[in-house]
CHARMM internal coordinates of N, CA and C (Angstrom, degrees):
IC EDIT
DIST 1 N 1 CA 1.4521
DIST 1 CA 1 C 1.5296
ANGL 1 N 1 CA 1 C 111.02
DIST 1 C 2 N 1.1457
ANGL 1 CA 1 C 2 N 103.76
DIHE 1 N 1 CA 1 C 2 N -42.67
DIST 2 N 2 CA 2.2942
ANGL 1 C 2 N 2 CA 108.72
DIHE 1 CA 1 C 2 N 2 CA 173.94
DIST 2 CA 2 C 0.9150
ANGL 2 N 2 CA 2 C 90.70
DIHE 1 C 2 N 2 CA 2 C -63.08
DIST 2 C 3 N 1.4465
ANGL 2 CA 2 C 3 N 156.09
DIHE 2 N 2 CA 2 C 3 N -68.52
DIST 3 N 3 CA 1.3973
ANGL 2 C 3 N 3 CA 145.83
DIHE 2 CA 2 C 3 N 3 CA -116.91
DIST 3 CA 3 C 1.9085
ANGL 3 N 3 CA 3 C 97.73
DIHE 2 C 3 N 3 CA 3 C -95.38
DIST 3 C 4 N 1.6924
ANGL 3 CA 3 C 4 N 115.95
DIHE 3 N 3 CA 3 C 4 N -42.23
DIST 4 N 4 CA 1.4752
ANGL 3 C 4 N 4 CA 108.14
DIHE 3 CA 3 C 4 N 4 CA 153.71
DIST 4 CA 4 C 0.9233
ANGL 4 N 4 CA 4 C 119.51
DIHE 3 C 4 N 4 CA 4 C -59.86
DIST 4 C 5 N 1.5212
ANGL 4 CA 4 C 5 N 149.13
DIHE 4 N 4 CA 4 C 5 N -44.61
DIST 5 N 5 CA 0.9999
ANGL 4 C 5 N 5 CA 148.46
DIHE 4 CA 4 C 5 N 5 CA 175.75
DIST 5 CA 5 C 1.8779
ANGL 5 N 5 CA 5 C 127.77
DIHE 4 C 5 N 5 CA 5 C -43.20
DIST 5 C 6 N 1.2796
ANGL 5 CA 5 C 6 N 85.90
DIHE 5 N 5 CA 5 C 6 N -42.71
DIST 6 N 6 CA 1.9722
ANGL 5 C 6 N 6 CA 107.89
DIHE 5 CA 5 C 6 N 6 CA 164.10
DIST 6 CA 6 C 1.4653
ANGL 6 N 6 CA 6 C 112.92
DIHE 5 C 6 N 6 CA 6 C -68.24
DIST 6 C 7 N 1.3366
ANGL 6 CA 6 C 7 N 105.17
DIHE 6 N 6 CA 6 C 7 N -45.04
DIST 7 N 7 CA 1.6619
ANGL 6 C 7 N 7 CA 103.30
DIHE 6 CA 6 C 7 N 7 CA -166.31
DIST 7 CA 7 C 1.7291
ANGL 7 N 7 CA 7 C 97.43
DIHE 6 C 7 N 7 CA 7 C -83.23
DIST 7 C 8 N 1.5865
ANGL 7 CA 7 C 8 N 128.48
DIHE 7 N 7 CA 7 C 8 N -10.08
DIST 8 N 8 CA 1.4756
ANGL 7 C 8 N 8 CA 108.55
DIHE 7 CA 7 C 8 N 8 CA -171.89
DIST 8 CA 8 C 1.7729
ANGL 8 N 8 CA 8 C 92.63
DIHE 7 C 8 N 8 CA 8 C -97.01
DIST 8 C 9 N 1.4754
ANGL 8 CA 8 C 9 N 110.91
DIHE 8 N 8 CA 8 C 9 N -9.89
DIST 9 N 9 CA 1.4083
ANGL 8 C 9 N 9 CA 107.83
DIHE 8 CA 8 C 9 N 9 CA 174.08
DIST 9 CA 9 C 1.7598
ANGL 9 N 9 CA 9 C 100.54
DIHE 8 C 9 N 9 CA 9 C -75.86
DIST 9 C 10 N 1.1497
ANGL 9 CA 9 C 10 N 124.92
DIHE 9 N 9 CA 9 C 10 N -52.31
DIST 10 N 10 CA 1.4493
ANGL 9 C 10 N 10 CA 127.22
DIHE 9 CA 9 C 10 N 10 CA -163.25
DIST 10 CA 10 C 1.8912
ANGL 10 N 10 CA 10 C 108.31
DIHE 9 C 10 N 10 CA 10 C -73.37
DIST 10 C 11 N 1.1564
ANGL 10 CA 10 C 11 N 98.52
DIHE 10 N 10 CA 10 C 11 N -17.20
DIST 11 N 11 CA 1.9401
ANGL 10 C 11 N 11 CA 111.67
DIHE 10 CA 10 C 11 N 11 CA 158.85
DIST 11 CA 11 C 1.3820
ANGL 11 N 11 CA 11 C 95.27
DIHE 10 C 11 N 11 CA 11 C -65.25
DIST 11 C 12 N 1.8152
ANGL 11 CA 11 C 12 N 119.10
DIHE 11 N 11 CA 11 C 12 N -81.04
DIST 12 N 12 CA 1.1141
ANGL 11 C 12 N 12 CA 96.36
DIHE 11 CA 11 C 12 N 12 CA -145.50
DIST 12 CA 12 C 1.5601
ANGL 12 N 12 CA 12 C 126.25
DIHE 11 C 12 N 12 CA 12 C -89.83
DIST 12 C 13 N 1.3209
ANGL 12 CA 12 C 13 N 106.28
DIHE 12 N 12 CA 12 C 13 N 23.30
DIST 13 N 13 CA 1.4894
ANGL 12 C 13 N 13 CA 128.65
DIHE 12 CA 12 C 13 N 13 CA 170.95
DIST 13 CA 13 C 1.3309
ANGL 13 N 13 CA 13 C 113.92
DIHE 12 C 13 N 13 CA 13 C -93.38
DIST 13 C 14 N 1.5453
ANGL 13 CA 13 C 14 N 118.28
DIHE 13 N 13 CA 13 C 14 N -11.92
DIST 14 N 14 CA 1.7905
ANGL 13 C 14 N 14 CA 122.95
DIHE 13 CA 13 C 14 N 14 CA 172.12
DIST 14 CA 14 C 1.5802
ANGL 14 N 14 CA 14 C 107.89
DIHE 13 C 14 N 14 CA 14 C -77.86
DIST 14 C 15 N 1.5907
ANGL 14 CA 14 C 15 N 91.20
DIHE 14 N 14 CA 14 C 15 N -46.50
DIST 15 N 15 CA 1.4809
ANGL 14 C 15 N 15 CA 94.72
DIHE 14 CA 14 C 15 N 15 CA -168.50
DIST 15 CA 15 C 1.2870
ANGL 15 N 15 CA 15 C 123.60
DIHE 14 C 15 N 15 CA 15 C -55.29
DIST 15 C 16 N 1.7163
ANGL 15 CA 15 C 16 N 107.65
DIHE 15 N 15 CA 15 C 16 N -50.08
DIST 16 N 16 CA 1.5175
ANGL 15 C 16 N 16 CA 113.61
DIHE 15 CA 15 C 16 N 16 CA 168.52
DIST 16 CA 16 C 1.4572
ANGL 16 N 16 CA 16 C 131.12
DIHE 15 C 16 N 16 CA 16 C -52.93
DIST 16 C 17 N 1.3335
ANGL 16 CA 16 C 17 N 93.16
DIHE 16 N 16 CA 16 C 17 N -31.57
DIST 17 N 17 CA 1.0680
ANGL 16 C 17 N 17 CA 129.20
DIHE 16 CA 16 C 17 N 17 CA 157.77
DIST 17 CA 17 C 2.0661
ANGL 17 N 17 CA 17 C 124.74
DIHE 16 C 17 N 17 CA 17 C -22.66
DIST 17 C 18 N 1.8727
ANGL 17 CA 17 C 18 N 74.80
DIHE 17 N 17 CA 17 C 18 N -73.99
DIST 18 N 18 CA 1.8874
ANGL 17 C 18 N 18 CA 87.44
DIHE 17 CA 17 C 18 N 18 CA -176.04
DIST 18 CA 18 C 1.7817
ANGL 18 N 18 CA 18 C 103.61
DIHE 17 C 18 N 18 CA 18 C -90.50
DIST 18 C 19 N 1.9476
ANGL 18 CA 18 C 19 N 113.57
DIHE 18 N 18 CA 18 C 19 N 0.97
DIST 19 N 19 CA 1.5519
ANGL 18 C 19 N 19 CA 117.50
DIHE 18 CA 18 C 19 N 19 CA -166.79
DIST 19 CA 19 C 2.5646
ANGL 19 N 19 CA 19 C 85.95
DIHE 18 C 19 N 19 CA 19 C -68.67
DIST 19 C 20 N 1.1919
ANGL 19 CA 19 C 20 N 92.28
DIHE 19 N 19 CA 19 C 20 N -34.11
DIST 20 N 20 CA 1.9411
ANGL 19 C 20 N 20 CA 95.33
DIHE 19 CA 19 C 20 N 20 CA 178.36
DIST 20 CA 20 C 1.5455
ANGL 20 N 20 CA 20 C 109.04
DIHE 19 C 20 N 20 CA 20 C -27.37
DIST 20 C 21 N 1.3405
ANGL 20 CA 20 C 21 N 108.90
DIHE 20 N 20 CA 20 C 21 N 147.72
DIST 21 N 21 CA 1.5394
ANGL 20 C 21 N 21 CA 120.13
DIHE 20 CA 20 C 21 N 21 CA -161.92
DIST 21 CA 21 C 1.9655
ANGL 21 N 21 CA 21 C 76.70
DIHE 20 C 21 N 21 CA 21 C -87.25
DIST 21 C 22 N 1.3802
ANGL 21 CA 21 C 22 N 79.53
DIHE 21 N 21 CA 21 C 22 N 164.82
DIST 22 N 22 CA 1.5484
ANGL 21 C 22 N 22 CA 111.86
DIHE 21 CA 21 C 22 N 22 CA -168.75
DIST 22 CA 22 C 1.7425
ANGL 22 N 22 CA 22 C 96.25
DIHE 21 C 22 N 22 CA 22 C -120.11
DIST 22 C 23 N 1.4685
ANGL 22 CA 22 C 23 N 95.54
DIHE 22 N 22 CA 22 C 23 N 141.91
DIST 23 N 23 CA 1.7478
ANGL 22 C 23 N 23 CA 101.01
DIHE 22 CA 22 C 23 N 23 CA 164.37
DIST 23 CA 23 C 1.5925
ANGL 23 N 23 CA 23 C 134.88
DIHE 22 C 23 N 23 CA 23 C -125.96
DIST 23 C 24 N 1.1368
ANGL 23 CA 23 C 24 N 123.28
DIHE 23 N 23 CA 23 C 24 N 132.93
DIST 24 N 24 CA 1.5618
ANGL 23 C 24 N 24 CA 87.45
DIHE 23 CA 23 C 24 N 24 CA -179.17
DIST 24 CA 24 C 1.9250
ANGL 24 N 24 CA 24 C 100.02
DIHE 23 C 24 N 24 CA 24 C -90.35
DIST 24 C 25 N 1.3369
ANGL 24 CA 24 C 25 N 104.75
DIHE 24 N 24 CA 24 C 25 N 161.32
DIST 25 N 25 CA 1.6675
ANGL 24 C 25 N 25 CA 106.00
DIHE 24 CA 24 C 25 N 25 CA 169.00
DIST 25 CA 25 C 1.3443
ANGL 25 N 25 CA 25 C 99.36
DIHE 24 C 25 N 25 CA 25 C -126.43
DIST 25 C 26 N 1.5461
ANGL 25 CA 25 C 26 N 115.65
DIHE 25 N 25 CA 25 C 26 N 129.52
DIST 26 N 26 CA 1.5642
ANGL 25 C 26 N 26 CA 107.28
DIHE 25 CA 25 C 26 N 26 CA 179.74
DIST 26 CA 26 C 1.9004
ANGL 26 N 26 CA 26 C 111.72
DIHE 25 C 26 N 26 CA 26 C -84.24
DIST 26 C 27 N 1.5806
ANGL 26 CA 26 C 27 N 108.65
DIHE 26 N 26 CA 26 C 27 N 120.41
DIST 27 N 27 CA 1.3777
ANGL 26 C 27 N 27 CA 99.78
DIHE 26 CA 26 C 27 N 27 CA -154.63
DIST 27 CA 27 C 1.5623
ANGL 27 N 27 CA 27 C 98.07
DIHE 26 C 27 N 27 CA 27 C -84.33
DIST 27 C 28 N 1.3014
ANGL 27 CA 27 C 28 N 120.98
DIHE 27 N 27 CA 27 C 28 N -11.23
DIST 28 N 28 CA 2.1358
ANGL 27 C 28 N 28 CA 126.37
DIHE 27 CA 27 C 28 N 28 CA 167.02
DIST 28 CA 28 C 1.7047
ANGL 28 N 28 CA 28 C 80.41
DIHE 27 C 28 N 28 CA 28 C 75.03
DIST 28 C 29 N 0.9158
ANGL 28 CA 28 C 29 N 94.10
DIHE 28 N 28 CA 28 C 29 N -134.26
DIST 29 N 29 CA 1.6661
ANGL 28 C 29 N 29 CA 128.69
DIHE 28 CA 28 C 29 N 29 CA -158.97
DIST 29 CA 29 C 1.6760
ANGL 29 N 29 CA 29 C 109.03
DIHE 28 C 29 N 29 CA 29 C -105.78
DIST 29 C 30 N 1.0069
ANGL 29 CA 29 C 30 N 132.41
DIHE 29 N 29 CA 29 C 30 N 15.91
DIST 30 N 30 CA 1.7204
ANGL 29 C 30 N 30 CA 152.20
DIHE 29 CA 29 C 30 N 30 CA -165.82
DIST 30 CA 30 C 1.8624
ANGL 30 N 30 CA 30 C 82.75
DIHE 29 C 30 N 30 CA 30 C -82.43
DIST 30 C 31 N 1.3342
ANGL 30 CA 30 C 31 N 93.27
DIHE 30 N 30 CA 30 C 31 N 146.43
DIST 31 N 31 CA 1.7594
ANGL 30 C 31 N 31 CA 101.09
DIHE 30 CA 30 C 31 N 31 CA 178.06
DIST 31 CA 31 C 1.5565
ANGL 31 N 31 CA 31 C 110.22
DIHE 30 C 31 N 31 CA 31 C -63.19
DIST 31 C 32 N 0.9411
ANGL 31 CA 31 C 32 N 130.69
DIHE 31 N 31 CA 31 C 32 N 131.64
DIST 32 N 32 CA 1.4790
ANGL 31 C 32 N 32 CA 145.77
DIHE 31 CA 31 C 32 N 32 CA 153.82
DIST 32 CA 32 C 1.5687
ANGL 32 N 32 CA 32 C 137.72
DIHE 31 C 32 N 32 CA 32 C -102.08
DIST 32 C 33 N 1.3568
ANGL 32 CA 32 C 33 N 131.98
DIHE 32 N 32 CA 32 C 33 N 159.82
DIST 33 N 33 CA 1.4574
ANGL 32 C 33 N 33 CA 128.69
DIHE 32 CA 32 C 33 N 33 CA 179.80
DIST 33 CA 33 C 1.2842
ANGL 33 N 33 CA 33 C 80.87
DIHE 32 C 33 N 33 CA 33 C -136.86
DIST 33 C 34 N 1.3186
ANGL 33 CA 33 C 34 N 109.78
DIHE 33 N 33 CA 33 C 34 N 142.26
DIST 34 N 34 CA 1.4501
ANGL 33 C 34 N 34 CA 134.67
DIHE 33 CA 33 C 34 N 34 CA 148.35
DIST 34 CA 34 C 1.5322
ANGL 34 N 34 CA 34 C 98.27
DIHE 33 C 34 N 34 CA 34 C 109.49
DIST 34 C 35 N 1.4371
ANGL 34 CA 34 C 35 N 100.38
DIHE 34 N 34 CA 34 C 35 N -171.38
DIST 35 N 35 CA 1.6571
ANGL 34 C 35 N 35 CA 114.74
DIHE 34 CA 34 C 35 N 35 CA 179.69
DIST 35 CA 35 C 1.3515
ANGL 35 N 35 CA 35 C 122.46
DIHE 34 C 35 N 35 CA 35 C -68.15
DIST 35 C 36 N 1.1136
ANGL 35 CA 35 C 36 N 124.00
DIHE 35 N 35 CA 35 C 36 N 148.59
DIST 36 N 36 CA 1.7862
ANGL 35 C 36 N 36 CA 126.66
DIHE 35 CA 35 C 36 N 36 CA -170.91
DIST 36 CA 36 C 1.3393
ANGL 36 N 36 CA 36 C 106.75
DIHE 35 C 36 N 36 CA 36 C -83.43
DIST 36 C 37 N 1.3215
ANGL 36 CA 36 C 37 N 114.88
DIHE 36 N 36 CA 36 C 37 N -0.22
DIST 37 N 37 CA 1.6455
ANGL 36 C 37 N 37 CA 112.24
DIHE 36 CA 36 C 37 N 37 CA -165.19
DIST 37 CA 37 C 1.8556
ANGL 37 N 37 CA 37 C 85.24
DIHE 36 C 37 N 37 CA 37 C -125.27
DIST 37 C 38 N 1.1815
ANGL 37 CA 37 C 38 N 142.06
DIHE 37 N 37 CA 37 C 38 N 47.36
DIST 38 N 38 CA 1.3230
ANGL 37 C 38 N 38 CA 125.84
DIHE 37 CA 37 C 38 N 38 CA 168.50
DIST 38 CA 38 C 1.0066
ANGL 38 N 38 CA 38 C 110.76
DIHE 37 C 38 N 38 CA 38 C -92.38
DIST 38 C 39 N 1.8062
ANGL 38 CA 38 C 39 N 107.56
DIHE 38 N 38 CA 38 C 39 N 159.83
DIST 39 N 39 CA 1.3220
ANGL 38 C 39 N 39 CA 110.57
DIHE 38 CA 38 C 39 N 39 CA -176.79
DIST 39 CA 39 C 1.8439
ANGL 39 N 39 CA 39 C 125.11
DIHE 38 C 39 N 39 CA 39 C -93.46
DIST 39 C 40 N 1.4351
ANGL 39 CA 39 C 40 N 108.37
DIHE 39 N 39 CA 39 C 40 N 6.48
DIST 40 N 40 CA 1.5327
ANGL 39 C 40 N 40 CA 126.41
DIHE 39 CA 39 C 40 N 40 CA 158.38
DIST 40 CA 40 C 1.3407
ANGL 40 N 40 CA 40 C 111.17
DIHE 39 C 40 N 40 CA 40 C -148.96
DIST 40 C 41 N 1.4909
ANGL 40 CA 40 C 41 N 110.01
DIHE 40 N 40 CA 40 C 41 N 134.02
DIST 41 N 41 CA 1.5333
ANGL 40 C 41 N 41 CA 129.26
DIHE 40 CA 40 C 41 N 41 CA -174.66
DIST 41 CA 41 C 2.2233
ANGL 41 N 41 CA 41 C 93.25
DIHE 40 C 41 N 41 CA 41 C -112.23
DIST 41 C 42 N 0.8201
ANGL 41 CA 41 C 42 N 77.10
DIHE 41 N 41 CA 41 C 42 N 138.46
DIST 42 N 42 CA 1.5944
ANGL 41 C 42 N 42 CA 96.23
DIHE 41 CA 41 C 42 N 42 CA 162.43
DIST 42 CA 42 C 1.0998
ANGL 42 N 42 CA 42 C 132.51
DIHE 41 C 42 N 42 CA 42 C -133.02
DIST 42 C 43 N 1.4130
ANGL 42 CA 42 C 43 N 126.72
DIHE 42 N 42 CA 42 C 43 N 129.36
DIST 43 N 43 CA 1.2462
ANGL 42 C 43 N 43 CA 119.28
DIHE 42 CA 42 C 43 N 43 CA -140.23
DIST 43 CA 43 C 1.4081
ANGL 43 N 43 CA 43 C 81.70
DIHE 42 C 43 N 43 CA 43 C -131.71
DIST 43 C 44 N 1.8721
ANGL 43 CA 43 C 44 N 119.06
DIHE 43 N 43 CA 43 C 44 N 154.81
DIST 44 N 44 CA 1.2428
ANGL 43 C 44 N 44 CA 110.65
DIHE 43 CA 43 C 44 N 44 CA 178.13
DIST 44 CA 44 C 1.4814
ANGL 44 N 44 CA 44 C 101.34
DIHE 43 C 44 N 44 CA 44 C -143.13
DIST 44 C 45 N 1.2652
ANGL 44 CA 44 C 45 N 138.50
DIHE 44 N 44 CA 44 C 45 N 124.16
DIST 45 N 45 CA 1.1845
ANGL 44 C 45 N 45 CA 149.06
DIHE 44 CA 44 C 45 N 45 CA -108.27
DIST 45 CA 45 C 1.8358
ANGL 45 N 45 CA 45 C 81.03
DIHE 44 C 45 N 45 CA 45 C -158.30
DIST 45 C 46 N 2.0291
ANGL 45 CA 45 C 46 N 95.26
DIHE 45 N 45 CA 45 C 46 N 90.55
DIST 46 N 46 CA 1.7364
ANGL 45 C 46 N 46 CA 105.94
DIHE 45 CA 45 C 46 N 46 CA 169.21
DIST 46 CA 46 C 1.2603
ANGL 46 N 46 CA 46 C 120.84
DIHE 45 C 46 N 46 CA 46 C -113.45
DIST 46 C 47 N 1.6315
ANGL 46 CA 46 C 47 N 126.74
DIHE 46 N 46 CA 46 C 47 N 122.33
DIST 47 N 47 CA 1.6886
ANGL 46 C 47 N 47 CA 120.93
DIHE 46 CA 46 C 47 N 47 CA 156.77
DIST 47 CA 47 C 1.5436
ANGL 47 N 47 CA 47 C 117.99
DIHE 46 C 47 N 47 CA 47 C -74.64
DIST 47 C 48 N 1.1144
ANGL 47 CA 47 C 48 N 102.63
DIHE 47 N 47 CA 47 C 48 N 122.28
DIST 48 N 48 CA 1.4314
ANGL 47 C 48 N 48 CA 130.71
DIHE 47 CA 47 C 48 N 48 CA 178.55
DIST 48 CA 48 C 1.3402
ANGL 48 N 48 CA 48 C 121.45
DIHE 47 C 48 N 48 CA 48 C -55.40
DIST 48 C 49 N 2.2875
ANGL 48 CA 48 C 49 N 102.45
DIHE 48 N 48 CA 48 C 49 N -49.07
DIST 49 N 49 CA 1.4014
ANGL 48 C 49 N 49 CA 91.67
DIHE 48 CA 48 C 49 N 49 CA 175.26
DIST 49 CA 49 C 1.3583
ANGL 49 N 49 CA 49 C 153.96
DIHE 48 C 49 N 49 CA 49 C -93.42
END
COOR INIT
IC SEED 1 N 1 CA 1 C
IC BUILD
């Protein structure tokens, strides 16, 4: 009964989870790895100074 109890908490903490606004960022010509057609880009956003 705990162990359902965890997993209907860890359901409904995904969902709200994935309910988060979405963005697009246009990545131009910025260096990339992988395919141009993927279905998640990650973008990593560094200060230098």
């Amino acid at each position: 009964m705990k162990k359902l109890m965890i997993l209907l908490l860890l359901l409904v903490a995904a969902v709200s989870y994935a309910a988060e606004k979405r963005f697009v960022v246009p990545v131009g010509d910025s260096p990339s790895y992988g395919p141009d057609n993927a279905l998640v880009t990650v973008i990593e956003f560094i200060d230098f100074q």
